[in-house]
C-alpha positions in Angstrom: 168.1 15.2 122.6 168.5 19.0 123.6 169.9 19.8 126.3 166.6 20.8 128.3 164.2 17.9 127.2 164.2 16.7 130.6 162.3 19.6 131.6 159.5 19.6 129.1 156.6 18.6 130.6 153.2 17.4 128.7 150.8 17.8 131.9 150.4 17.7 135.4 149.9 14.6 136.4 148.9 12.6 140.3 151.7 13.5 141.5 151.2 17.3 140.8 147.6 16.3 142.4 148.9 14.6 145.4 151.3 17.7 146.5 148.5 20.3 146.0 146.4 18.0 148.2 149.3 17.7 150.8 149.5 21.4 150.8 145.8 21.9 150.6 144.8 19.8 153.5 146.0 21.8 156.0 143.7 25.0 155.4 141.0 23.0 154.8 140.8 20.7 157.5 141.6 23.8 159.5 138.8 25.4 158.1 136.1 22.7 158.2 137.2 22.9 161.7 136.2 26.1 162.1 133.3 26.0 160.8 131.4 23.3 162.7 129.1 23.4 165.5 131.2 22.6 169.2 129.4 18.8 169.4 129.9 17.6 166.3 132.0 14.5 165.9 135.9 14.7 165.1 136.1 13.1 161.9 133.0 15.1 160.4 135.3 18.0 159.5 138.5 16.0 159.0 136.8 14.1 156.1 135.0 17.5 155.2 138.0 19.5 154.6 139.8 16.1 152.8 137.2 16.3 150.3 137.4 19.8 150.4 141.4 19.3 149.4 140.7 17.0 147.1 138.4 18.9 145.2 140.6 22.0 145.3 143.7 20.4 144.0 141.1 18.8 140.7 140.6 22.4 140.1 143.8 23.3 140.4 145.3 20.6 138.5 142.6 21.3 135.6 143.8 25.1 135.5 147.5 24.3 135.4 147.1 21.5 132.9 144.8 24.1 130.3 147.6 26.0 130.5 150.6 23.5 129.5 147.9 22.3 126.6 147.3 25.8 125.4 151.1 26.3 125.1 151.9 23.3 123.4 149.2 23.7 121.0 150.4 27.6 120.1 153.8 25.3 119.9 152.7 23.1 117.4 150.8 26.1 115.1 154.7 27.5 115.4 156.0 24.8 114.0 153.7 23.9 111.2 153.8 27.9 110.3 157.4 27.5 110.0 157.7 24.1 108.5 155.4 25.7 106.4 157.6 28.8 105.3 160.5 26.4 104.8 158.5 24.3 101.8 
């Protein structure tokens, strides 16, 4: 095993997910907050902007997890190009 196959990494996974949430949260509870009328009941915008997170860090996850699968797939074309060269 090479020396830096600890660090190869084939997606991101929930836990990539849950720390986007955690850091997503924040704003958007913040946000939803903001955006409310005065009267409206406290856990209205909580749960707004948890679904808000929540739907932010799919996205994000999607995005980050296109671009680990498009590397490994230009990967894999390098290696059958080569393997290829070497026949």
């Amino acid at each position: 095993m090479s020396k830096n196959a600890w660090w190869k990494i084939d997606a991101a996974g929930w836990v990539f997910w849950l720390i986007v949430f955690i850091v997503l949260a924040g704003p958007c509870v913040y946000g939803a907050w903001r955006i409310v009328y005065p009267d409206t009941p406290r856990p209205v915008p909580v749960v707004t902007g948890m679904v808000l997170a929540a739907v932010g860090a799919g996205v994000v996850s999607w995005a980050v997890n296109s671009v680990i699968q498009r590397q490994r797939k230009k990967q894999r074309i390098a290696r059958r190009k080569k393997a290829q060269k070497q026949k």
